[in-house]
Phi, psi and omega in degrees: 000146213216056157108060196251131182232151195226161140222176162213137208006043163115333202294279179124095195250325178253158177189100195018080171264134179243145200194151190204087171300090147313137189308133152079031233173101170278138202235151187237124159256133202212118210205201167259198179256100166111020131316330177117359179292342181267000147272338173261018167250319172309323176284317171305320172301340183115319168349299179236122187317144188270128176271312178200143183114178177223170164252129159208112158260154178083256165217070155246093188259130192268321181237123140233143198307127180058012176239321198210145172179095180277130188284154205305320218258349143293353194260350166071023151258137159262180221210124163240079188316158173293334185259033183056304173065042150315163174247067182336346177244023171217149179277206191294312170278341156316315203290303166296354197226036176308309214275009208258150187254136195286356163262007166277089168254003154309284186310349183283332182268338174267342148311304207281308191266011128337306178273335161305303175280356150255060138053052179221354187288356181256013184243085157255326197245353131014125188261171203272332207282355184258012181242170173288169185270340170285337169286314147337312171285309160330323222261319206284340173292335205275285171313028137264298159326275275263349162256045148051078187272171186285317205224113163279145170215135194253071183267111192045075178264011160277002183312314181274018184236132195320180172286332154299305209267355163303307182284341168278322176323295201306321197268278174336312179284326152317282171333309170307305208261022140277289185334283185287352193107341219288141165255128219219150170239098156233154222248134192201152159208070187240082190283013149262334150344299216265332196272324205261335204273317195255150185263306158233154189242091196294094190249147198255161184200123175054027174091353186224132187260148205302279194218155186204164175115150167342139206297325235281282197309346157289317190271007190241316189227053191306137173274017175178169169292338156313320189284281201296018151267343161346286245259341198149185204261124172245141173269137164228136190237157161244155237198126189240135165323117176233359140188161181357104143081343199258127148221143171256143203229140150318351164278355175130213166249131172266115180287158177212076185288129162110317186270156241228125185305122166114328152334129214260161187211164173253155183238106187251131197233099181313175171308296165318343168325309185270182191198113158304132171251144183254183202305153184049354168291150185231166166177198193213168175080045207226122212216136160255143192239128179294176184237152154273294173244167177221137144208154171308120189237046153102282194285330161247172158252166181253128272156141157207120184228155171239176166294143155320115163104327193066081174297085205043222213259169165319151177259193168197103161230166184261146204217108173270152162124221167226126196243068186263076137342099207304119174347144175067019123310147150245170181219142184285097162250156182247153165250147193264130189284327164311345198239029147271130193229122168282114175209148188275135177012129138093337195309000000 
């Protein structure tokens, strides 16, 4: 997709976002709610007239603004919706082989060991209103696959599903879309979602994208604070040059490549950032902090501390296992400068 710009009565939603899916390579778009990615999957699909950019897959260009704009049931990509958009008055295997041309009876076969391998072979005559919402979703992916499309495209399809079965659905599906090859764009705005599922990771923001590249080097090296508030409960401190490349923090000095001596900066410290130190531990980037409250949120704990003397606003960090420290305790924490993000005032 090449320079696609959107409105809706004047609103301005997409502004010339460009995006380059590699084959056979699940690419994540990942944003808040009303940024445009599920308009700019709407487009890809044909769903919504392209206004300005063009669309091509392989080298096939499917849309271009005021020349070309090839209708959806031509483009040979499926669509996998947020509600499934099952067809209730057909059963399971009806439902997966809508799109199947009846003489394609290779795909008539890859249905059938489809359904063996997403745990579906004993539902085939089954109606959608008699499965579960993870079969269902298994169901509605297997129909988007089943004419073998060049491009799969996905909006949020684990969304309506609990949180355990989100995460095994999300794996199975994952798995398939390895399996077959499938070159696949979906749209989430779930950023553990968007991290376990994509081989690059597109984040979108206000109609414009952000940031783009391997989940691991997005979530390590965020270009602004926007990106690195993505990821989780973040501290944000403010913070002075104090000299080329130096800010000083209460936690000590930070490197900042790139900021300029006497630049007032924000100092962004994830949750995850820190680390309690226990008797003889030593380590630098290191502050004592009182604790106010503590409790457990399963794999970790959650903490909310301030600094000595009460030094600006609460902090909030995150602690794995279970870690409660009583209110009013202090504690030696150190910080990891990897889970430190520098950025000037305002940028």
């Amino acid at each position: 997709m090449k320079n696609i710009s959107h409105a809706f009565s004047n609103r301005s939603v997409l502004n010339d976002v460009s995006i380059d899916v590699e084959s056979g390579k699940v690419a994540c778009l990942l944003g808040p709610s009303g940024c445009g990615k599920t308009t700019l999957l709407r487009i890809a699909a044909g769903l919504e007239p392209l206004q300005a950019g063009e669309v091509t897959v392989g080298d096939r260009l499917l849309a271009q603004a005021g020349k070309l704009d090839t209708p959806p049931e031509d483009r040979n990509i499926g669509l996998m919706f947020q509600d499934y958009a099952l067809f209730p008055h057909l059963d399971v295997e009806s439902n997966i082989a809508f799109g199947v041309d009846p003489g394609m009876s290779e795909r008539r076969q890859w249905i059938s060991g489809a359904l063996d391998r997403m745990s579906l072979s004993g539902y085939a005559t089954r109606y959608p209103h008699e499965l579960s919402g993870g079969q269902q979703q298994r169901v509605a992916l297997l129909r988007a696959l089943a004419p073998d499309p060049s491009i799969l495209l996905l909006d949020e399809p684990f969304s309506g599903l609990d949180v355990t079965l989100r995460a095994q659905v999300r794996e199975q599906t994952l798995e398939l879309l390895r399996e077959t090859g499938r070159t696949a764009l979906m749209v989430t705005h779930d950023p553990e979602e968007a991290m376990f599922m994509s081989d690059t990771l597109l984040v979108m923001n206000e109609g414009r994208l952000v940031q783009s590249g391997h989940p691991v080097d997005v979530y390590r090296h965020p270009v602004n604070t926007f990106v690195a508030n993505l990821f989780g409960d973040t501290n944000a401190l403010r913070g002075q040059c104090v000299e080329a490349g130096r800010v000083e923090t209460p936690f000590g000095t930070f490197a900042a490549k790139g900021v300029t001596a006497g630049t007032t900066v924000d100092v962004i410290i994830r949750a995850e950032g820190f680390r309690a130190l226990t008797d003889g531990d030593t380590a630098s980037n290191t502050a004592t902090v009182q604790v106010t409250t503590a409790y457990p949120i399963g794999r970790s704990s959650h903490l909310r501390l301030v600094l000595e003397k009460g030094h600006g606003a609460p902090l909030h960090a995150r602690f794995p296992g279970v870690f409660i420290p009583a209110p009013g305790s202090e504690l030696q924490i150190a910080v990891d400068p990897d889970q430190v993000f520098i950025f000037p005032t305002n940028a």
